[in-house]
C-alpha positions as CSV (number, residue, x, y, z in Angstrom):
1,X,34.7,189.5,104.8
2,X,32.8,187.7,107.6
3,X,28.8,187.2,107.9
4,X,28.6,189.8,110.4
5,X,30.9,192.4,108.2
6,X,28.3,192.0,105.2
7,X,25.3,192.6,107.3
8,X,27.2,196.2,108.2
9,X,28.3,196.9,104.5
10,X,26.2,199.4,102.9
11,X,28.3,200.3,99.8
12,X,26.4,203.4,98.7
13,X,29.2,204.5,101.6
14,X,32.3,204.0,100.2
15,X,30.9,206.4,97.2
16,X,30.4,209.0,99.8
17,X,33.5,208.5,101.6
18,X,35.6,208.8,98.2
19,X,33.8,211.8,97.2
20,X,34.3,213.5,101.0
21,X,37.8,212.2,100.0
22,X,38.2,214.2,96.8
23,X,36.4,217.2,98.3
24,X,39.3,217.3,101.4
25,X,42.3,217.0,98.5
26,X,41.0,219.4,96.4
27,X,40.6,222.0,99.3
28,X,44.2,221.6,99.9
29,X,45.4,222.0,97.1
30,X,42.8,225.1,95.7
31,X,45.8,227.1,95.3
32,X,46.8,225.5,92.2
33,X,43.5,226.9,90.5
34,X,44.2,230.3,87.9
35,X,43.9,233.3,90.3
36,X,42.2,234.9,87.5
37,X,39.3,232.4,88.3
38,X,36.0,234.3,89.8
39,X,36.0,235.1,93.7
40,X,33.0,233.4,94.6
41,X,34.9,230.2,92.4
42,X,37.7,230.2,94.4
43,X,35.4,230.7,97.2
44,X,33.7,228.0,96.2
45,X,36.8,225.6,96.1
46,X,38.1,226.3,99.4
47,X,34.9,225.8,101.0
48,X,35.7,221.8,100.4
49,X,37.0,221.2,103.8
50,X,32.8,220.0,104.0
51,X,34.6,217.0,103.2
52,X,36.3,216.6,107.1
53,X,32.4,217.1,108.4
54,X,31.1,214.7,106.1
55,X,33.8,211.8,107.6
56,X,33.3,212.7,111.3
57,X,29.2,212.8,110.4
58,X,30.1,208.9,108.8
59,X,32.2,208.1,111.5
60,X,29.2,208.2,113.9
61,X,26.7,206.9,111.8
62,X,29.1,203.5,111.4
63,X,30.0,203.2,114.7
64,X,26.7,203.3,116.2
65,X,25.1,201.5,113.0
66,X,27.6,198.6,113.5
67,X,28.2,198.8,117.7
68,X,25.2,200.1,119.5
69,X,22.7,197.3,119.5
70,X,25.6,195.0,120.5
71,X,27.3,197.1,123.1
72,X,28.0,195.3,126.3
73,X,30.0,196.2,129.4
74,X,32.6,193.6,129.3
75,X,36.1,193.3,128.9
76,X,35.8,191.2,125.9
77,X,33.7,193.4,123.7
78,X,35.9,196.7,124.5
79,X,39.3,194.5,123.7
80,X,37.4,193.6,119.8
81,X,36.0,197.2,119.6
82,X,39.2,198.6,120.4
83,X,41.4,196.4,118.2
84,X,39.0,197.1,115.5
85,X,39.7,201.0,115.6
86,X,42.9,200.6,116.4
87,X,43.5,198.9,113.1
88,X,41.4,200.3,111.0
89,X,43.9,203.5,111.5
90,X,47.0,203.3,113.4
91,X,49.1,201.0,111.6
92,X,49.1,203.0,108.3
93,X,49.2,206.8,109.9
94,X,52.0,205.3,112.0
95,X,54.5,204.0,109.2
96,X,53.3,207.1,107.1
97,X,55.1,209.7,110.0
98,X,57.8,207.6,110.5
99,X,58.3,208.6,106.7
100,X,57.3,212.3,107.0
101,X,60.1,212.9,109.7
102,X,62.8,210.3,107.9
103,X,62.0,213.2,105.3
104,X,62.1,216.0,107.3
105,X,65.8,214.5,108.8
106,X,66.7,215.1,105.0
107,X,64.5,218.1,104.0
108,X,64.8,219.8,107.1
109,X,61.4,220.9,105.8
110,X,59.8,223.9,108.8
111,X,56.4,222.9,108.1
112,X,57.0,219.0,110.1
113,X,57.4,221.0,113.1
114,X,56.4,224.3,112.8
115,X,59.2,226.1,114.3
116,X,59.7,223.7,117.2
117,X,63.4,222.6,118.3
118,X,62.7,219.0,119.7
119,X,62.1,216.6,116.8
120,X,61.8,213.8,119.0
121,X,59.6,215.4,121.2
122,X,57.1,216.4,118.3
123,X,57.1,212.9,116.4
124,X,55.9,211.7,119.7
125,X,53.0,214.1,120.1
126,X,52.3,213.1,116.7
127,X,51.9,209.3,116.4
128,X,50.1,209.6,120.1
129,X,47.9,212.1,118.3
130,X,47.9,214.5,121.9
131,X,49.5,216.9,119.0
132,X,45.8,217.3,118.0
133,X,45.4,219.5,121.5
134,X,47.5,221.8,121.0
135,X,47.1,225.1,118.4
136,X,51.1,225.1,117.6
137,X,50.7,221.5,117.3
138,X,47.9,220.2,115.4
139,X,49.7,220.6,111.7
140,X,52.9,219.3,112.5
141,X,53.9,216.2,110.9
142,X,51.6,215.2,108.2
143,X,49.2,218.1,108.8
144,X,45.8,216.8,107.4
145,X,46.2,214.1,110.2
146,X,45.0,216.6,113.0
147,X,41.6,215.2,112.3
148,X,42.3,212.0,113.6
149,X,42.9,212.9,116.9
150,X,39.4,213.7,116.5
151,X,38.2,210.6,115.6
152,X,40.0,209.1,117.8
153,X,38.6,210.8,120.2
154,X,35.3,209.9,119.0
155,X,36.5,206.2,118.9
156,X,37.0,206.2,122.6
157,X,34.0,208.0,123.7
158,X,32.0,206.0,121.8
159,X,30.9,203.4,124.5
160,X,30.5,206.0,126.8
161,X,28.0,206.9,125.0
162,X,26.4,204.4,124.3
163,X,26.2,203.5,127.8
164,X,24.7,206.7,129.0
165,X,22.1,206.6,126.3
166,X,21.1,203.0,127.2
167,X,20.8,204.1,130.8
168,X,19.9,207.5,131.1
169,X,18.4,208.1,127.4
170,X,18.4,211.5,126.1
171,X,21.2,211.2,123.3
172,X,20.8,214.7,122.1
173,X,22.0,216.1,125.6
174,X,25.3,214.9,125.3
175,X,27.0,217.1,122.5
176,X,26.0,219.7,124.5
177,X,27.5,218.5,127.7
178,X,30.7,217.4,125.4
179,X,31.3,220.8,124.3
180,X,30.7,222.5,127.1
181,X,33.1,220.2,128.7
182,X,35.2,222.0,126.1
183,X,35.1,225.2,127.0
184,X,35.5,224.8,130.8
185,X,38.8,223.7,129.2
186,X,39.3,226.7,127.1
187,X,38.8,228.7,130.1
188,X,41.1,227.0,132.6
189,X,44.0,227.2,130.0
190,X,43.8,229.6,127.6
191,X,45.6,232.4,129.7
192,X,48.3,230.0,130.2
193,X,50.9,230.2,127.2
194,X,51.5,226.0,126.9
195,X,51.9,226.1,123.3
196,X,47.8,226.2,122.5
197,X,46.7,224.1,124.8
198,X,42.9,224.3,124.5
199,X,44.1,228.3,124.2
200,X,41.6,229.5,122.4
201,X,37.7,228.6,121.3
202,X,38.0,229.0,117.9
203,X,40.8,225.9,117.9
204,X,38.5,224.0,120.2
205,X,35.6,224.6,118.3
206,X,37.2,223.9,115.0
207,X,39.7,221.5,115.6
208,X,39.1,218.7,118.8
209,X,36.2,216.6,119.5
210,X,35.0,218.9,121.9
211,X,33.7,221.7,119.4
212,X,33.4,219.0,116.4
213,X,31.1,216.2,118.4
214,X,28.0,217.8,116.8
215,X,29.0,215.7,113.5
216,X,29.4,213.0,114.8
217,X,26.5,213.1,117.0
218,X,24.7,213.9,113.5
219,X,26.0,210.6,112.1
220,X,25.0,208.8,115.2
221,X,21.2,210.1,115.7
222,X,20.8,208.8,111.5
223,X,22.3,205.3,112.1
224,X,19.1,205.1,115.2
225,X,17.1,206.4,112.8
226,X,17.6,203.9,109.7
227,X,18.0,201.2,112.3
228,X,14.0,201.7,113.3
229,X,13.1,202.7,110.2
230,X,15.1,200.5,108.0
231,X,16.4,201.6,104.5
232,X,12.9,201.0,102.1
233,X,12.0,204.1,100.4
234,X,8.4,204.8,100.0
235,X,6.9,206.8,97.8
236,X,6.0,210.3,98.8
């Protein structure tokens, strides 16, 4: 790991990031607890999909923490910012849908592509991650990976960002204008029947950038924070 790297390291966060781990797993899987269990216990369980917000909220404390005070305009930084995202995820979520469809040509498993008749045409949406903007879409494939579309998402806006808040200031105005963004969209398209598109406001609320950018905005406003304050605890 480089100089640079170990400066950025804070390894309290890979603690959190395996528990937010544990948390998403065990909410897909609360089925497998006894049914005979108490409501409010299987309540409790499925409520562990708080582990997807606490990744976007980290997602945009890292990024800022590690990128803002070094953003630039220039070609150069946005080719190592973007090679850094790019393979941080793509590589492994790429070789792992090549599998999930290799399966489904054997499994023929409906779930992979939800009642859609064009596998091609779905493991393409998928490993471009557009399936993430579409309702029919978003679970096809390896399901759990709609949230990457939102972090990619994220990824990509990121500089933006940065660049409006070095210019303009006024961070906290942008969520706002992000998700209202979002539901211009929702309005244009959702009386037009194009498989989900942006069809609804729950979905865009729940499951794009658009409707999730308060997290990450969360995690972003915190890395500003520790970055003026610095991490010393004092007491009181």
């Amino acid at each position: 790991m480089s100089q640079k790297a170990l400066q950025n390291y804070i390894p309290a966060l890979t603690g959190v990031r395996a528990m937010a781990a544990y948390l998403v797993f065990i909410s897909h899987f609360h089925d497998i607890f006894d049914e005979n269990l108490p409501h409010y216990v299987q309540a409790f369980f499925r409520e562990f999909h708080i582990g997807v917000t606490i990744f976007f909220v980290l997602s945009g404390f890292l990024i800022a923490f590690r990128y803002y005070d070094n953003f630039s305009l220039t070609s150069d930084w946005f080719k190592q910012y973007l090679k850094n995202r790019v393979a941080r995820i793509y590589p492994m979520y790429f070789l792992l849908t090549i599998c999930a469809f290799i399966a489904y040509s054997v499994t023929k498993e409906p779930s992979v592509l939800n009642g859609f008749n064009h596998p091609i045409a779905v493991f393409l949406m998928n490993i471009t991650f557009v399936r993430g903007f579409f309702d029919q879409f978003k679970f096809t494939g390896i399901g759990q990976g709609w949230s990457l579309t939102v972090e990619e998402c994220f990824y990509f806006s990121a500089p933006l960002m940065f660049f409006a808040a070095k210019k303009w200031g006024r961070f906290y105005l942008q969520p706002f204008i992000i998700t209202g963004f979002g539901f211009v969209l929702v309005l244009i398209f959702r009386n037009i029947n194009w498989y989900g598109f942006f069809g609804n406001f729950t979905f865009m609320m729940l499951n794009t950038f658009f409707g999730r950018c308060f997290e990450f905005f969360s995690g972003i406003l915190l890395a500003l924070y520790v970055k003026r304050k610095g991490f010393e605890r004092k007491n009181g």
